[in-house]
TORMI-850622 format. One record per residue: residue in three letters; z, y, x of N, C-alpha, C in turn. Coordinates in pm, whole numbers, plus 50000, padded with zeros to 5 digits. Example, Ala and Ser with C-alpha at 12.3 -4.5 7.8 and 13.67 -1.06 7.14 Angstrom:
BEGIN
ALA507804943151319507804955051230507804967051320;SER507084977551285507144989451367507875000351290;
//
This chain:
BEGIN
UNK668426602391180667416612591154666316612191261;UNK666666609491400665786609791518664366596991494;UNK665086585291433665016578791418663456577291310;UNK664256582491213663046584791106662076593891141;UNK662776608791235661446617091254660306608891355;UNK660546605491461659596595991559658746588091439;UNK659536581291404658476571291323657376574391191;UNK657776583491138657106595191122655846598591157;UNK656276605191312655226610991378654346600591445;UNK654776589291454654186579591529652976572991461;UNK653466570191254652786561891190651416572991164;UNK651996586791137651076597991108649946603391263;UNK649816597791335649086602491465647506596191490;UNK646806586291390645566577691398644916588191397;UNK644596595891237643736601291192643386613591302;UNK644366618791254644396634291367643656630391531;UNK644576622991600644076624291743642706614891732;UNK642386608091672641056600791647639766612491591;UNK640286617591539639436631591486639366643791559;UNK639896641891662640186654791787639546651591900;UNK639546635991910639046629292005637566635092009;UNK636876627791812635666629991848635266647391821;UNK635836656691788635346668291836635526676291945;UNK636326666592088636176668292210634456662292290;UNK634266652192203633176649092293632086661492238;UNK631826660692094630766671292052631016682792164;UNK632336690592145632416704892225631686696692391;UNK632216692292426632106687692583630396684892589;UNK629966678592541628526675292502627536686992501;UNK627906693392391627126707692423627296720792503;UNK628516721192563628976728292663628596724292796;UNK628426713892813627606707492934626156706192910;UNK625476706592799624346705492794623886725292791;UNK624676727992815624716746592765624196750692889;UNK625476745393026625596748293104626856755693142;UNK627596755893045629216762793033629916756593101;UNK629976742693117630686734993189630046722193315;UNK630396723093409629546715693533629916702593444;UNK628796688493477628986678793424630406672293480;UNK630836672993615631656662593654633046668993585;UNK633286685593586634256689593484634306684193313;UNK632826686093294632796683893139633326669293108;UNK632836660193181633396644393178634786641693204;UNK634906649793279636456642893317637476648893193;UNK637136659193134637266669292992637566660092942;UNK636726652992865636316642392734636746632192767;UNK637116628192899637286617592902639356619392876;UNK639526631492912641056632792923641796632892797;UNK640706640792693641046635592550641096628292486;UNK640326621392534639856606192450640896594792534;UNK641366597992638642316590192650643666591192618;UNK643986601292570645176608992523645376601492395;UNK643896600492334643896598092208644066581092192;UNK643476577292276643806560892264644996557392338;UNK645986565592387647076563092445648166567392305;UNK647696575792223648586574592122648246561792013;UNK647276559292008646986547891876647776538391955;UNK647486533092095648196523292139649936519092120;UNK650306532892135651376535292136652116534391920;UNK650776536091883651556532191751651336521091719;UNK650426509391792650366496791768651646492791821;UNK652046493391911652706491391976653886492791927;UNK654076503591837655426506691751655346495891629;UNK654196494791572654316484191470654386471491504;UNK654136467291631654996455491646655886449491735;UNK656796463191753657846460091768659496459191634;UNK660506452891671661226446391614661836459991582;UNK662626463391470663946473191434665156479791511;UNK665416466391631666476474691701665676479591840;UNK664256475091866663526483291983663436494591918;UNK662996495291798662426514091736663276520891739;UNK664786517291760665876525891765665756528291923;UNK664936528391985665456533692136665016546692122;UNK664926555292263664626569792252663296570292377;UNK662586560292383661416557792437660536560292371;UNK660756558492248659576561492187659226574592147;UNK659806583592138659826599592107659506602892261;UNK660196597692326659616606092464658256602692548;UNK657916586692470656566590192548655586594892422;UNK656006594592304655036602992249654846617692260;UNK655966623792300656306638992318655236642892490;UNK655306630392580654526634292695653036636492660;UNK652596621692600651426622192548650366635592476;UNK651316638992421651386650292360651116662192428;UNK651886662092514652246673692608650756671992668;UNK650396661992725648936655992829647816663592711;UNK647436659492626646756665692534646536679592526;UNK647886684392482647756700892435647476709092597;UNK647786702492719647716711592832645476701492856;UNK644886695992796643806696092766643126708192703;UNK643466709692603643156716992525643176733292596;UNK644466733592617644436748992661643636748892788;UNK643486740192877642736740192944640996745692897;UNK640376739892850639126747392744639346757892726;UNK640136765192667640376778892613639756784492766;UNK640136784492824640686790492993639326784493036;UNK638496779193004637446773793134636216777893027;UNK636306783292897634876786292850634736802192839;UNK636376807592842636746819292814635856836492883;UNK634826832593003634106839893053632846839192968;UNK632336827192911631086824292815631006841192718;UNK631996844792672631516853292580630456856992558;UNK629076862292636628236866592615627476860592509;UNK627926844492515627106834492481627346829992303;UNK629746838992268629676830592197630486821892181;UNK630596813292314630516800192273632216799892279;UNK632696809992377634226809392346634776806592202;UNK634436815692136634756814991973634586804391903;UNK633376796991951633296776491921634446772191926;UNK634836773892077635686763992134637536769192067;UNK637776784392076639006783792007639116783291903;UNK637816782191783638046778891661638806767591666;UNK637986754591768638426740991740639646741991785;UNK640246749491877641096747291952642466754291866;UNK642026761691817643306767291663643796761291533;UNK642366745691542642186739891432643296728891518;UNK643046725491610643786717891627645416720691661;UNK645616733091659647036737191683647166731291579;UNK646706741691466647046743191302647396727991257;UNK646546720091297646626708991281648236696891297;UNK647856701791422649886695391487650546698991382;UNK650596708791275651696713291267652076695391099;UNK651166693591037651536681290999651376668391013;UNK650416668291149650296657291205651736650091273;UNK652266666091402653016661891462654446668591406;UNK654576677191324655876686691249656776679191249;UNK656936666391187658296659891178659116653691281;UNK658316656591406659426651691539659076666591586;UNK659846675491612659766686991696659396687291792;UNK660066680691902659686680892047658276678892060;UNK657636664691974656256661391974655186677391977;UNK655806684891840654796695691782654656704191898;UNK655956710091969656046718092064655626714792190;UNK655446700892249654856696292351653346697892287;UNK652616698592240650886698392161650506709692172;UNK651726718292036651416731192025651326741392120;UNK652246744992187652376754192332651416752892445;UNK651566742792483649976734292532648886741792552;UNK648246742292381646916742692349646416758592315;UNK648176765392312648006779092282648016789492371;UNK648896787292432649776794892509648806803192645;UNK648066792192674647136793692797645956808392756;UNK645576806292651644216812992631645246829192591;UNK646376830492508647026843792528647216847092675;UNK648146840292776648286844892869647106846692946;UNK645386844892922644666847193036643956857592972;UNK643936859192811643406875592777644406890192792;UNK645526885392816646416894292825646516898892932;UNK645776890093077645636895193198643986897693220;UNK643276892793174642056897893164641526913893145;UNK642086919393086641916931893094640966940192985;UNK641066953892947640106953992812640506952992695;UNK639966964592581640686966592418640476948092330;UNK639476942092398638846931992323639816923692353;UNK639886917992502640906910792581642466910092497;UNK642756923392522643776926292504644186923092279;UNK642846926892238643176928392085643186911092072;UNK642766902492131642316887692118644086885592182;UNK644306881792283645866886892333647176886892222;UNK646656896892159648026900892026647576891791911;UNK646276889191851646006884291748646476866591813;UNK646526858491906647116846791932648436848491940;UNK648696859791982650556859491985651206853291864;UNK650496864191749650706865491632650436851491568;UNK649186844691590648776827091554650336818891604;UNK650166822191733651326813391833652856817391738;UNK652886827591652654346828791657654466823691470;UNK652936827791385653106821691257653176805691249;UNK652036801991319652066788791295653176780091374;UNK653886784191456655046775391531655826778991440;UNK656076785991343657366794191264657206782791150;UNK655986776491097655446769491026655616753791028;UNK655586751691171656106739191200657256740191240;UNK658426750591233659636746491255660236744191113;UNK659476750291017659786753090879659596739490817;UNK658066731790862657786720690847658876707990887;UNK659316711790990660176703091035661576703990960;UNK662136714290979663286714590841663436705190697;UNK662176710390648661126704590530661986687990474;UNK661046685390596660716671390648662266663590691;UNK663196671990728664646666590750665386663290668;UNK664816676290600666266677090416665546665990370;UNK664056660490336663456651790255664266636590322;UNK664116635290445664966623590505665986619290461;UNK666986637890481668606630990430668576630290288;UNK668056634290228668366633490086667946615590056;UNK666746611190124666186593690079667396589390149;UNK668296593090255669386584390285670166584390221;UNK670486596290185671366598390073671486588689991;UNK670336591189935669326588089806669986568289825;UNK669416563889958669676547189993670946546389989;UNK671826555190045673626553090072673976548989918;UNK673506556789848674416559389698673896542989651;UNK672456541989653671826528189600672546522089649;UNK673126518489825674036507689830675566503789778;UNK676076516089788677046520289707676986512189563;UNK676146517389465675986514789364675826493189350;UNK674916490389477674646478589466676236469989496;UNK677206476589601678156469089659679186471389490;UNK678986479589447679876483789313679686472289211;UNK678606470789206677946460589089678326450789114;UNK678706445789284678576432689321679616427689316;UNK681386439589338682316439089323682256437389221;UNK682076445089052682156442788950681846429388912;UNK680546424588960680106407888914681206399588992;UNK682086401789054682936391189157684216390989062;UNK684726405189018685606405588899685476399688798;UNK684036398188752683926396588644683916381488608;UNK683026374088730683116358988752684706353588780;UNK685826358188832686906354588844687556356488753;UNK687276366188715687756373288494687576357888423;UNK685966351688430685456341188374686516326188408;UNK686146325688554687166313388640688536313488562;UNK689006322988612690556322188550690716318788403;UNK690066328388356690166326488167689746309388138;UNK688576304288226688026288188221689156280588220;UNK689796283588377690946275888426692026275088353;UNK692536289188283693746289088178693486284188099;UNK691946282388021691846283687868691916266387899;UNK691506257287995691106242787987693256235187998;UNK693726245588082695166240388113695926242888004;UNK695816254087897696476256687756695696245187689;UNK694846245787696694256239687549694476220487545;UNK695156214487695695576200987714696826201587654;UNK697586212987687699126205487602698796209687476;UNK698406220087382698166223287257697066213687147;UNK696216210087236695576197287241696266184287147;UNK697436179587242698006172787254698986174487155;UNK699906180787179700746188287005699666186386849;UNK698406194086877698026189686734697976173886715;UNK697376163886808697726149786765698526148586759;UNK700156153886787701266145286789701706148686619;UNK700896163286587701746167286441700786157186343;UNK699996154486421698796145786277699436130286260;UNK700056124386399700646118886377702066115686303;UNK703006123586333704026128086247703786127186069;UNK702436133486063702566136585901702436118885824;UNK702016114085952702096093085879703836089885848;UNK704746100085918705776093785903707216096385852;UNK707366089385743708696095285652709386105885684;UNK709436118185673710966120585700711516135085609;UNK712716139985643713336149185492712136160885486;UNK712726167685346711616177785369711946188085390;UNK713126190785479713206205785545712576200985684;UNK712276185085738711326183285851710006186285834;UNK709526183385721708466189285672708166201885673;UNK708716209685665708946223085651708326230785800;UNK709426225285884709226226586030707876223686049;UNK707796211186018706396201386060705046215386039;UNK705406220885934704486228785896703956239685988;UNK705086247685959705496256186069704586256786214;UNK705116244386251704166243586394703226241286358;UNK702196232386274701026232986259700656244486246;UNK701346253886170700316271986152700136276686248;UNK701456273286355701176277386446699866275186591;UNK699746260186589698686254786629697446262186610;UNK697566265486484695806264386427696226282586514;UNK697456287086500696856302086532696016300886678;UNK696756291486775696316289786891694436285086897;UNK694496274486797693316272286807691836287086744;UNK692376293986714691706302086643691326316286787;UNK692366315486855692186324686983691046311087067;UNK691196299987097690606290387157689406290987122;UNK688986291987024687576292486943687026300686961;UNK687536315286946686786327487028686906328887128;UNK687396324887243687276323987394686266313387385;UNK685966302387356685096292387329683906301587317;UNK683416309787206681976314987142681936323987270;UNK682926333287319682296342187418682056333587529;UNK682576322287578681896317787718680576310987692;UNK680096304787581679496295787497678076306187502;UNK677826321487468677366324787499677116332787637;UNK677886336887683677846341887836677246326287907;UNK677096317687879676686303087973675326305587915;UNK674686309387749673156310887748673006291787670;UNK673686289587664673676276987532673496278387432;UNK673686284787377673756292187189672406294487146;UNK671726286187103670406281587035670316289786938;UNK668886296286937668836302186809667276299786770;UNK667906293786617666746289486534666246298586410;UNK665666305186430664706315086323664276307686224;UNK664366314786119663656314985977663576320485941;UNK662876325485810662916333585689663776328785585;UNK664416338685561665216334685408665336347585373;UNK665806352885206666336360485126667876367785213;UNK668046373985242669276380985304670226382485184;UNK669976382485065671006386384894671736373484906;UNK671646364784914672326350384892673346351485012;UNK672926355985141674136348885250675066361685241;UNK674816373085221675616387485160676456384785080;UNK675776377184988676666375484855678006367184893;UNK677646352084941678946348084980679566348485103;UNK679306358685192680486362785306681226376685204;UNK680666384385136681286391284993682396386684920;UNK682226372284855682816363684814684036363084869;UNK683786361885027685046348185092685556362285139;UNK685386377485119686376384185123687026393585025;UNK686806392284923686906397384803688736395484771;UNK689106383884860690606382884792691586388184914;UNK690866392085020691476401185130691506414885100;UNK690526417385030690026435485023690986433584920;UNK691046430484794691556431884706693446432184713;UNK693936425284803694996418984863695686434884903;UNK694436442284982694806457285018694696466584961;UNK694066462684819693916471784731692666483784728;UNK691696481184808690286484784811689246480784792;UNK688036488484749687386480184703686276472784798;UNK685596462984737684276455684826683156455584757;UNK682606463984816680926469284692679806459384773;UNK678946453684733677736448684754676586455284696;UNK675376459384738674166465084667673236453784707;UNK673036455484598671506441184621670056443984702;UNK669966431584762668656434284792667536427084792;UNK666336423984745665576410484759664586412984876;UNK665086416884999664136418185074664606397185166;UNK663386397185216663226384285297663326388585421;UNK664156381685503664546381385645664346370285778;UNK663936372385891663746363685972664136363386117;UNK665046355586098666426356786235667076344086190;UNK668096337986288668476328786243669966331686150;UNK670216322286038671086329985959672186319786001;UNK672896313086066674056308986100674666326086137;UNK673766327086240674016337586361674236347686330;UNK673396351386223673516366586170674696363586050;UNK675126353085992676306350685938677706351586004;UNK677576347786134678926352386205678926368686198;UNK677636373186250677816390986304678476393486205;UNK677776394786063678386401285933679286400185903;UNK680026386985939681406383785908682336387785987;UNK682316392586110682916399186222682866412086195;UNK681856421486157682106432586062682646436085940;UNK682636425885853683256433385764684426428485701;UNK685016418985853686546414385857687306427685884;UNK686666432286030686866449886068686976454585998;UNK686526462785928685716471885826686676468185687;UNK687366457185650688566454385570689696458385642;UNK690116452785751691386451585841691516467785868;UNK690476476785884690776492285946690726501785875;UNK690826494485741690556502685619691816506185517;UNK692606514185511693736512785412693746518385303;UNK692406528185265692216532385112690656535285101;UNK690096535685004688936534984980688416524084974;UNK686686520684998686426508484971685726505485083;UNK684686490085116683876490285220682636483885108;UNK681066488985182680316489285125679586482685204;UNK678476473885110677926461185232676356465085147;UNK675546471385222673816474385143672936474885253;UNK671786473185230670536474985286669586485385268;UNK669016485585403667816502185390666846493185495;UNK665536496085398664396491085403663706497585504;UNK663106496085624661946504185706661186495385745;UNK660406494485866659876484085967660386470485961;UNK662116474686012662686460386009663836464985906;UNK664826455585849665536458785784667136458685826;UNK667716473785791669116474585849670336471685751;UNK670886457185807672376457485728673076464785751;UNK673556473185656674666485985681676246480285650;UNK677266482085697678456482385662679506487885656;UNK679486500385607680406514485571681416509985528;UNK682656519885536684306519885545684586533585533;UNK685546534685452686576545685425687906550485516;UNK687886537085641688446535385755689356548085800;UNK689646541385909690406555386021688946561186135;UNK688616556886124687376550186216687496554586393;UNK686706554886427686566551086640686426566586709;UNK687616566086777687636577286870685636577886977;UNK685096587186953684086587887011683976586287154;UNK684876585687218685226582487387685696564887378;UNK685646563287259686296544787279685126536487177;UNK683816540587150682536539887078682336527787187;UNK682236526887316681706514387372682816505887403;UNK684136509487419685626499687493685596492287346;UNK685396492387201685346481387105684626473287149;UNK683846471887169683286459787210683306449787357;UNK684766453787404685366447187527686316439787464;UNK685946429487537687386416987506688576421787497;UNK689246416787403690316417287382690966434187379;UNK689796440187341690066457487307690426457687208;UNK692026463987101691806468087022692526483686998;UNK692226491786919692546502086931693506502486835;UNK694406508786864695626510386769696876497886786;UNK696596489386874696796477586866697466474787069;UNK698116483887102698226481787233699556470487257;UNK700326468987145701246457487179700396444987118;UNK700036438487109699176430587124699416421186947;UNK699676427986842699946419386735699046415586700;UNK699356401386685698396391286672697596388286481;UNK698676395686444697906397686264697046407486301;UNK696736417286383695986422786351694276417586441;UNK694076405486458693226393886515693576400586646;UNK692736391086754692646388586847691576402486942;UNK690796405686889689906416486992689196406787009;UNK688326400786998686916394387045686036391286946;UNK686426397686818684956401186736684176405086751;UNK684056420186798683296429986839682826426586993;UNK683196413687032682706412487193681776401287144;UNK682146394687021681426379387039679876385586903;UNK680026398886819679186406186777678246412486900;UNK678736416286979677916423187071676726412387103;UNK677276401687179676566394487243675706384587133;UNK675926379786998674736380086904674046387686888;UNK673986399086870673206409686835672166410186930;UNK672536408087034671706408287159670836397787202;UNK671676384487178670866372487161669626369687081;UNK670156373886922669076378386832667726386386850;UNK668346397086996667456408786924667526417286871;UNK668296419486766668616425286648669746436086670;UNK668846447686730669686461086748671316467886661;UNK672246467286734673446474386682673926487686708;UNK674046492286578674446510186600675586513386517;UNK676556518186573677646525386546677686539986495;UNK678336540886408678666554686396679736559986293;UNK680186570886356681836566786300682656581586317;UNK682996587786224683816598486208685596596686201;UNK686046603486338687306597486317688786609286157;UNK689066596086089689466599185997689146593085891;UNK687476596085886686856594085754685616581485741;UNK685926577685836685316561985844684176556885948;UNK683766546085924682256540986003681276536085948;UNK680026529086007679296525386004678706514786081;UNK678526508186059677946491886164676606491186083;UNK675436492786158673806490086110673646476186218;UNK673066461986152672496452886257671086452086177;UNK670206459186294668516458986244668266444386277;UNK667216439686148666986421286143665726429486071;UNK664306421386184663276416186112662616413885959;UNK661746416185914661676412985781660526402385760;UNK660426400285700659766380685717658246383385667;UNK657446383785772656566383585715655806371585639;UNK656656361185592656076351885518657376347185416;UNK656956339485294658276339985234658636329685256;UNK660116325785235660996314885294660676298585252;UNK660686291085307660186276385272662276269885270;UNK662366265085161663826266485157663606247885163;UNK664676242185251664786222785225666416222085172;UNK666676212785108668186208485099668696202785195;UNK670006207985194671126209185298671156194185235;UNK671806185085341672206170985337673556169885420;UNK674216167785314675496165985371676216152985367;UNK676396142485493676726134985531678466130285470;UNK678506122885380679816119985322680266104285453;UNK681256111185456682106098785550683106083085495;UNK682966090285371683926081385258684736072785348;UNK685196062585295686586054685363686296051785503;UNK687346058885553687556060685692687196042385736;UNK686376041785847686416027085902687626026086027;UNK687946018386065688556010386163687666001386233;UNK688956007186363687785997086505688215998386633;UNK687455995386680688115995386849687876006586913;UNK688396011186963688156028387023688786028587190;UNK688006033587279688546035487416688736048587424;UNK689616056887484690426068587472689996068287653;UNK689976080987705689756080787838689926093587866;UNK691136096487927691566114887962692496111088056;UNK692406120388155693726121088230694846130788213;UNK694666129688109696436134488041697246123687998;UNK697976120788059699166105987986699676113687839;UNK699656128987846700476134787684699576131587569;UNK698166135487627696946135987577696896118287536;UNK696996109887596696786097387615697736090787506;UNK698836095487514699896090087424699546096787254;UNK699356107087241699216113087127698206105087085;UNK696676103887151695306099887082695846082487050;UNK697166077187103697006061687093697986063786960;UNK698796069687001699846070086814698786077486693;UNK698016089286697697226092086581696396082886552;UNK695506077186646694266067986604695226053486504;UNK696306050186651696676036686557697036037286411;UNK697916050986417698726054886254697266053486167;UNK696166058986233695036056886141694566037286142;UNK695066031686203694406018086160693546010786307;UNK693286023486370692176017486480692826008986608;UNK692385998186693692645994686819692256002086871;UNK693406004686973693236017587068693616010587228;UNK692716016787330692546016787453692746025587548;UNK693396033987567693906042387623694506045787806;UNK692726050687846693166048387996692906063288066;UNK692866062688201692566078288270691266080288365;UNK690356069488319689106071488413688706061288403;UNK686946059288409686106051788413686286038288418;UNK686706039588550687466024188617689046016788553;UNK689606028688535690936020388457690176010788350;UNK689286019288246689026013088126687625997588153;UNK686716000988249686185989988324687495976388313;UNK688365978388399689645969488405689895966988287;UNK690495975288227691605969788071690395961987997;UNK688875963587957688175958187882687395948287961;UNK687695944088040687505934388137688065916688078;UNK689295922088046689925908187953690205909487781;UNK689545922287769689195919287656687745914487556;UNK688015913587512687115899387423685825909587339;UNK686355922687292685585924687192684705941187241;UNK683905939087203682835952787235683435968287163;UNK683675980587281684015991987187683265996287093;UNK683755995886950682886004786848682836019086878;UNK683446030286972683656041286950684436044887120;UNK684046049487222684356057987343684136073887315;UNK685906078687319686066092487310686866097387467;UNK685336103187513685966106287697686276121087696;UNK687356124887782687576137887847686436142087958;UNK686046153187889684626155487997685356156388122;UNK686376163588183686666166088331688076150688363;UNK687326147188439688166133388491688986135688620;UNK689586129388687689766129288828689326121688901;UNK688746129889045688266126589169686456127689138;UNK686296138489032684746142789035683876137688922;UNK685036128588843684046121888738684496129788618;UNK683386125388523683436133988434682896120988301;UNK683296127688145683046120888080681936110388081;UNK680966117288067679506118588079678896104088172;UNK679556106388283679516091588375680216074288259;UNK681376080088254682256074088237681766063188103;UNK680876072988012680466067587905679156059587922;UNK678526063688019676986061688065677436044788161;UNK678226044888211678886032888278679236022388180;UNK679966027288057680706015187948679316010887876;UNK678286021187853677036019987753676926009987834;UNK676156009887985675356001488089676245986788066;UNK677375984688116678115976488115677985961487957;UNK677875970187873677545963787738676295963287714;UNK675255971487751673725976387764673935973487572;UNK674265984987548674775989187420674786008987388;UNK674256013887336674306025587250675516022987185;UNK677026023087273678156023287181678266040387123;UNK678296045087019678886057286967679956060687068;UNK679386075287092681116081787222680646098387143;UNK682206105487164682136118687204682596123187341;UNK682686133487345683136141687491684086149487403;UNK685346150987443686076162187417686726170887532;UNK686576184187492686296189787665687426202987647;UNK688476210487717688746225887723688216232787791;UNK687006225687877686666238887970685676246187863;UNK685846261987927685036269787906684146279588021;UNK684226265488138683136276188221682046273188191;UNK680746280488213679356281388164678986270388216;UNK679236264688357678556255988367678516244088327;UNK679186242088322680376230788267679976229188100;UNK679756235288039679586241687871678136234987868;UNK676966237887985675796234487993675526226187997;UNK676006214188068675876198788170676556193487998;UNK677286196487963677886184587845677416190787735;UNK676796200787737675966204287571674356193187597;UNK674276197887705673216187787739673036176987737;UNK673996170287750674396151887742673646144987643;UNK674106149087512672866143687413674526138587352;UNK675616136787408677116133987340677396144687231;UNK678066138287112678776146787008679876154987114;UNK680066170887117680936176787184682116183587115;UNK683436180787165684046191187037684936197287151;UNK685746207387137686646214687210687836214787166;UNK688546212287280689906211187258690536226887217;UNK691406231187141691876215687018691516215486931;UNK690936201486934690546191986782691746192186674;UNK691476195386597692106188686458692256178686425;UNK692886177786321692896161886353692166159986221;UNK691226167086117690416166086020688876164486091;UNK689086175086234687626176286277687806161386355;UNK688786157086384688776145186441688366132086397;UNK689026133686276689026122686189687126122386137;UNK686906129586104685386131186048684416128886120;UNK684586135186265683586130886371683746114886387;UNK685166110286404685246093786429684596087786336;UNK684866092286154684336083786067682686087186054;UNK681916094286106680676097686107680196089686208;UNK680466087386366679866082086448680276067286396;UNK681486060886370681636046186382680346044386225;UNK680066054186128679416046486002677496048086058;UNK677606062686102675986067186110675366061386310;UNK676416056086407676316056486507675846065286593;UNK675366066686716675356075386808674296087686768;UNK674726097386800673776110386776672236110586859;UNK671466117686781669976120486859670566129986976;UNK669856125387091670256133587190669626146087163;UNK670456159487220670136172987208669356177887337;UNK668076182487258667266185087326667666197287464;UNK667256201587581667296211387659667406227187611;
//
């Protein structure tokens, strides 16, 4: 507090004593030219103010350039408080040396100025006390105590009327000074809480990045052995055996895909939290992509015995519709799943922009848990964690489209009697330019030489039994350099390098493939197949310009990507 009041009073002291200065010389000037004051008094007068006064500017240059832990000393309040003191015993001095003039007058000049300048201290110098009271007392004090001994109703009435100055206006600057304290602590306050708030945030972002790390780190170490299991079952299905093995065989595949289906949405939420997730705008008709996410749930709703209403709409829309095809479909999977009688209703309301609505007959959302839906892996009603009833990262991987888009989301929801999901989308101000979809047929799978490159030996073994069961020569090593070696004595050029983006000892697909290309000075066709899901990591290999897929592959998404790159060859690199 000492701290702030000095500096304060220090930065606030130009104007004032620079403006006191020069109505010391005026008074001194004409009081000597009067004859009120002998010249060698009147000079040494003016000169005592005016140095007072350039001993304080100095003194605040002087404060401004010094460093933060000098301004914390207690030098600086005390020689401004002397300074001060030198001044105001100026001042009262005048009072006291013109104070016989009356006849003339000129007294009343001089304590006007000389009251102006009390009055003055009180916000020049108010916020350091000692300062005000070294000025103020000074400049006052003198001219009461010499009418009070002077003698006389006039004397004496001049006497009480300064008492009375001396006791309002010091009452004024102590009031001032109070003022001026609470305003201090409250901005510290005011700064404490801001840091508070900042160290809170910073903890939260440290949680939240290790929330990320860990989930990266688990999701890349699950998804190598599960990985690995789906090739071993794709392999399996090449090979004879009874059909209660079959059976089994099955079994674990459902189970797989359940894994891969949690993998995929941990995938979209880091996918966007990294700021990769491209979004390409158009205009199109919004009735057509309604209609068949409608469609593809019509035998779920129905399954529960409620209904699924659609209202038409021919309004034109402009957002990108992959994107706004997931949101909708993430709603009114909800909006089925939380619904056990009545129906859910999927319509549009026309304004500015246009709002997809998606109403339910639901249980619907405790109003204190309106924002925890849309936290990972939140679900309500759902605290043992059953996995039929999905995963919790709809409403997290909705949030963060909606937002990506643009395209405002509002809730609202009566518990009992249902909800509401509105996602406001743009309306097109031009109508849609529609091209045909071209869809790339892979027809008979080719065969060929393929280099495999992961440092998983499980991983390694699976990709060499699925590929071969499929027909292909397979190469199967754990880094750059192994496969350098093994194709070293071999004879024939790879048709097809499928690298593990994270290698050991720092390498990464990306090299690995960029090395075999150089080596052949060949555009051989490669993918990257990757489990990480940290952002950065997500960035550097979306970037590559490599076909990317995430572990775990299928062995359909597998098979299709292989027979697409070995027929159409290497992909256009993807732009930044």
């Amino acid at each position: 507090m000492r701290i702030e009041q000095v500096a304060a009073v220090i930065r606030n002291v130009s104007l004032g004593v620079a403006a006191a200065a020069c109505a010391a010389i005026v008074l001194g000037a004409t009081f000597i030219q009067l004859g009120v004051l002998p010249l060698r008094e009147g000079v040494i007068w003016m000169t005592w103010i005016c140095t007072c006064a350039y001993a304080h500017i100095a003194l605040r240059r002087a404060y401004d350039k010094a460093t933060l832990p000098t301004r914390c000393g207690q030098g600086w309040g005390m020689a401004f408080a002397a300074i001060a003191f030198a001044e105001g015993i100026g001042w009262g001095w005048l009072s006291i040396a013109v104070a016989p003039s009356i006849e003339h007058g000129l007294d009343m000049v001089a304590l006007t100025v000389i009251l102006a300048v009390a009055a003055g201290s009180i916000p020049a110098f108010g916020s350091y006390l000692p300062a005000f009271a070294a000025i103020f007392l000074p400049t006052t004090l003198p001219f009461a105590v010499w009418s009070a001994l002077a003698g006389g109703l006039l004397h004496a009435t001049e006497a009480g009327l300064m008492v009375i100055f001396i006791a309002g206006m010091g009452g004024l600057g102590v009031q001032f000074n109070r003022n001026f304290s609470k305003l201090v602590t409250l901005r510290l306050e005011r700064e404490r809480l801001a840091e508070d708030l900042l160290r809170q945030r910073d903890l939260a972002e440290q949680a939240n990045q290790a929330k990320s790390q860990f989930l990266a780190a688990a999701s890349h170490d699950l998804r190598q052995p599960v990985h690995a299991l789906g090739l071993f079952v794709g392999a399996l299905r090449g090979v004879a055996m009874p059909k209660q093995a079959v059976q089994l065989l099955d079994q674990i595949e459902a189970s797989v895909m359940a894994l891969d289906d949690l993998f995929s949405a941990l995938l979209d939420v880091s996918r966007l939290d990294a700021g990769i997730v491209q979004v390409r705008s158009q205009a199109f008709p919004i009735q057509p992509l309604l209609t068949r996410i409608v469609r593809d749930f019509e035998a779920e709703a129905s399954g529960k015995s409620i209904g699924l209403v659609l209202w038409p709409s021919s309004i034109n829309v402009e957002t990108d519709p992959l994107l706004l095809e997931r949101i909708l479909r993430n709603i009114i999977a909800n909006a089925i799943r939380y619904t056990d009688h009545g129906r859910v209703v999927v319509g549009c309301r026309r304004g500015r922009a246009l709002r997809v609505q998606v109403w339910d007959t639901g249980r619907g959302i405790p109003a204190d848990q309106k924002a925890r839906i849309f936290q990972e892996f939140y679900q309500i009603e759902n605290q043992q964690r059953d996995r039929s009833k999905g995963l919790g990262l709809g409403l997290a991987i909705v949030r963060r489209l909606t937002d990506l888009l643009a395209c405002p989301l509002d809730v609202q929801s009566t518990l009992g009697r249902g909800s509401c999901f509105s996602v406001t989308v743009p309306v097109a101000r031009e109508a849609p330019h529609w091209e045909p979809t071209v869809v790339r047929s892979v027809g008979a799978l080719q065969r060929g030489f393929v280099v495999v490159i992961d440092d998983e030996m499980p991983i390694q073994q699976a990709m060499y039994s699925l590929l071969t069961s499929w027909g292909h020569e397979v190469i199967a090593v754990s880094s750059g350099d192994a496969a350098m070696k093994r194709l070293a004595s071999h004879p024939a050029r790879p048709d097809l390098i499928i690298a593990d983006y994270r290698l050991p000892n720092g390498e990464t697909g990306i090299k690995s493939i960029q090395r075999l290309r150089a080596e052949y000075n060949a555009e051989i066709p490669a993918m990257l197949i990757t489990g990480d899901t940290a952002p950065d990591r997500l960035i550097e290999a979306s970037r590559s310009g490599f076909l990317l897929l995430h572990k775990p592959v299928t062995n359909s998404q597998l098979r299709a990507a292989i027979g697409n790159l070995m027929k159409h060859g290497a992909p256009d690199a993807v732009d930044d």
